[in-house]
C-alpha positions in Angstrom: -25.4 -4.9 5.5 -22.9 -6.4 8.2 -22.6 -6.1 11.7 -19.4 -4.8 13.5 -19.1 -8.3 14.5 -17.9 -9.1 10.6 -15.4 -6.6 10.4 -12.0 -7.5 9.5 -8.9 -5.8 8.2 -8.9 -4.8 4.4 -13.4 -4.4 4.2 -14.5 -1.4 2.8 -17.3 0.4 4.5 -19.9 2.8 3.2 -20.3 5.4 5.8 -20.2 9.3 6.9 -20.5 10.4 3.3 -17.7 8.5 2.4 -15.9 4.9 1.8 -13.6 3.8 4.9 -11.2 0.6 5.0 -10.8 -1.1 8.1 -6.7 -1.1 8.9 -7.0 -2.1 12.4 -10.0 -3.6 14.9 -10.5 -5.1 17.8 -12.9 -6.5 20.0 -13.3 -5.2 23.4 -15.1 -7.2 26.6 -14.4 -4.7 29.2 -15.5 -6.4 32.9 -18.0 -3.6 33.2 -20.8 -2.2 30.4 -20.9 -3.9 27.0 -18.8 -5.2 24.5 -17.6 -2.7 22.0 -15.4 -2.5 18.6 -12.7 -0.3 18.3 -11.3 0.1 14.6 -8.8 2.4 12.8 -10.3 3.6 9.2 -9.2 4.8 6.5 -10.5 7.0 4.1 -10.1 5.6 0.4 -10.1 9.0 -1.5 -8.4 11.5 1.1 -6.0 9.1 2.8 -7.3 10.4 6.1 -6.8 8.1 8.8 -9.3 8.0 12.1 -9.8 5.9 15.2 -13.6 5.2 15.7 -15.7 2.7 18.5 -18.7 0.9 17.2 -21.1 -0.7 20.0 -20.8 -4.4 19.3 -23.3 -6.0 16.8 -24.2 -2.5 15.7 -24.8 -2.7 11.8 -22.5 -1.4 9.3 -22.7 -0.2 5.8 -20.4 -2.4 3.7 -19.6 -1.3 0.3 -19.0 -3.1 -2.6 -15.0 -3.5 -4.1 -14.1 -5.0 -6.7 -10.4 -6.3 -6.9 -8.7 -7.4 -10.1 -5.2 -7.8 -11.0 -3.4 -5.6 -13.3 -0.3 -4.8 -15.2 1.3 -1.3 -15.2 2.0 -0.1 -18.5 3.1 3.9 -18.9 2.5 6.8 -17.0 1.1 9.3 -19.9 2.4 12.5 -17.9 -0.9 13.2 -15.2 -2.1 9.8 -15.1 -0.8 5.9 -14.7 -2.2 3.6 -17.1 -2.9 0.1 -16.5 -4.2 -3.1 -18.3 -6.4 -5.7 -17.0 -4.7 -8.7 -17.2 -8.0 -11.0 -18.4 -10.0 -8.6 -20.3 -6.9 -6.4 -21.9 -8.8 -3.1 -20.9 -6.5 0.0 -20.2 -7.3 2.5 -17.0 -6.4 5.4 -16.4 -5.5 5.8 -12.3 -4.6 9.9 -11.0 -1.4 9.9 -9.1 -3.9 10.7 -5.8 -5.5 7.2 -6.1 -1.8 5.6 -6.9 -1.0 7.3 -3.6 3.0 5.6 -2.3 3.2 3.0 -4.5 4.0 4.6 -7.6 8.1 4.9 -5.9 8.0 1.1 -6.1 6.4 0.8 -9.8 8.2 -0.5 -12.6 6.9 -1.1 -16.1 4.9 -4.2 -16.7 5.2 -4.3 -12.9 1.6 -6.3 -11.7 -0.5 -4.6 -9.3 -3.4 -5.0 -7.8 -6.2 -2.1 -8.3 -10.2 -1.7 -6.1 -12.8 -0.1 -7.6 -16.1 0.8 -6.8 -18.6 1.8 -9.2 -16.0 1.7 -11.7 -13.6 4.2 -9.6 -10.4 3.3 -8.3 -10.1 3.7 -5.0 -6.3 2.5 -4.3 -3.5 0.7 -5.7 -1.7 -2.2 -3.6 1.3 -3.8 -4.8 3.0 -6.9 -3.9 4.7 -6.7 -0.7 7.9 -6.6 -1.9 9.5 -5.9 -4.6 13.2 -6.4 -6.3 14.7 -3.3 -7.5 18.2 -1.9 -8.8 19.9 0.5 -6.8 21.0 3.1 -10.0 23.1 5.4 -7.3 24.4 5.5 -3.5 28.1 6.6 -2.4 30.4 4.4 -2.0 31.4 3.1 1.6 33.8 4.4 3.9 37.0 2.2 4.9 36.4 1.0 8.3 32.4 1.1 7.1 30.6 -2.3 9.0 28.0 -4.7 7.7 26.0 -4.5 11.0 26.8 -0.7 11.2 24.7 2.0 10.0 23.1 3.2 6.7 23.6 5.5 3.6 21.2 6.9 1.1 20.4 5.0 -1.9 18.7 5.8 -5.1 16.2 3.1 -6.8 15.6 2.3 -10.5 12.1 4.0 -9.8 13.6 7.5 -8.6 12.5 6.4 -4.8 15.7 6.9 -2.0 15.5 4.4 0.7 18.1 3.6 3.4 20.7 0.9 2.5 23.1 -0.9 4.5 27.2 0.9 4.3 28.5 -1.8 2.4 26.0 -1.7 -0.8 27.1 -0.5 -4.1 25.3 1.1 -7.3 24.2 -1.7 -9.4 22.7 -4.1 -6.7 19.6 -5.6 -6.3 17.5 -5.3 -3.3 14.6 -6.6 -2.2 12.0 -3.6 -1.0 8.8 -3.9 1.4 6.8 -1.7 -0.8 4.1 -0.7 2.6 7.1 1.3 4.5 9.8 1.5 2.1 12.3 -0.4 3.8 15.3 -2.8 2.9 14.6 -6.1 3.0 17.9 -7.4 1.8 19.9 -8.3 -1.3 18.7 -10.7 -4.2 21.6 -12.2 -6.4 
């Protein structure tokens, strides 16, 4: 048990029926009345995302997540299979609790995977991560660094948006929350 007064982004609590990361809080002294806490959540099986106000020092159900780093070995068709890097144990994980981040998985990619009573709630990769572009067209003559984008497909299958002057075969650096472009890696 916690109070609103130990949140912080990335806790998972135990409430509504359900389990709900924090993304977003912040405390609020208003001139006028009492202090409150208003948080975004996010529900850890159905994605949903809600905005919610807790009266400050109210008490919270916290629940308990464990978080252990993996390797990504195969996907077997319906399901991703990892290994546990210390204890060599293979998981299965549903595309549902893989959510976006299988577009930015490679094999033997690392990962990191929360569970709670021994279900996985969500996968979180690295930040960024250095993939191949396999296809994008070629640029246009005339076509400016600083001007404006083109398609481009990854090694993974994902398309993101690349700068004009990038060709098949390079490597970029990809921020794996938003899918951006983060820049090239030689």
């Amino acid at each position: 048990m916690a109070t609103t007064n130990d949140l912080k982004n990335g806790i998972v609590l135990d409430m509504d029926n359900g389990l709900w990361q924090v993304l977003e809080f912040q405390h609020v002294k208003p001139g006028k009345g009492p202090a409150f806490v208003r948080t975004k959540l996010k529900n850890v099986t159905s994605g949903k995302i809600i905005d919610k106000t807790f009266n400050a020092g109210t008490k919270v159900e916290t629940a308990t997540v464990d978080r252990s780093d993996f390797q990504y070995l195969y996907n077997d068709g319906t399901d991703y299979i990892f290994m546990d890097e210390k204890s060599y144990e293979q998981i299965h994980v549903s595309p549902q609790a893989m959510g976006d981040a299988a577009r930015f998985l490679l094999e033997n990619g690392r990962a990191m995977i929360a569970q709670h009573d021994g279900q996985v709630l969500y996968v979180e990769l690295p930040a960024s991560v250095v993939l191949e572009v396999t296809h994008t067209e070629p640029g246009l003559q005339g076509d400016r660094s600083t001007g404006g984008t083109k398609p481009a497909t990854l090694e993974t299958g994902a398309e993101i948006q690349v700068p004009l002057f990038l060709e098949s075969g390079t490597k970029v650096k990809v921020d794996t929350r938003d899918g951006s472009y983060l820049g090239r890696v030689s």
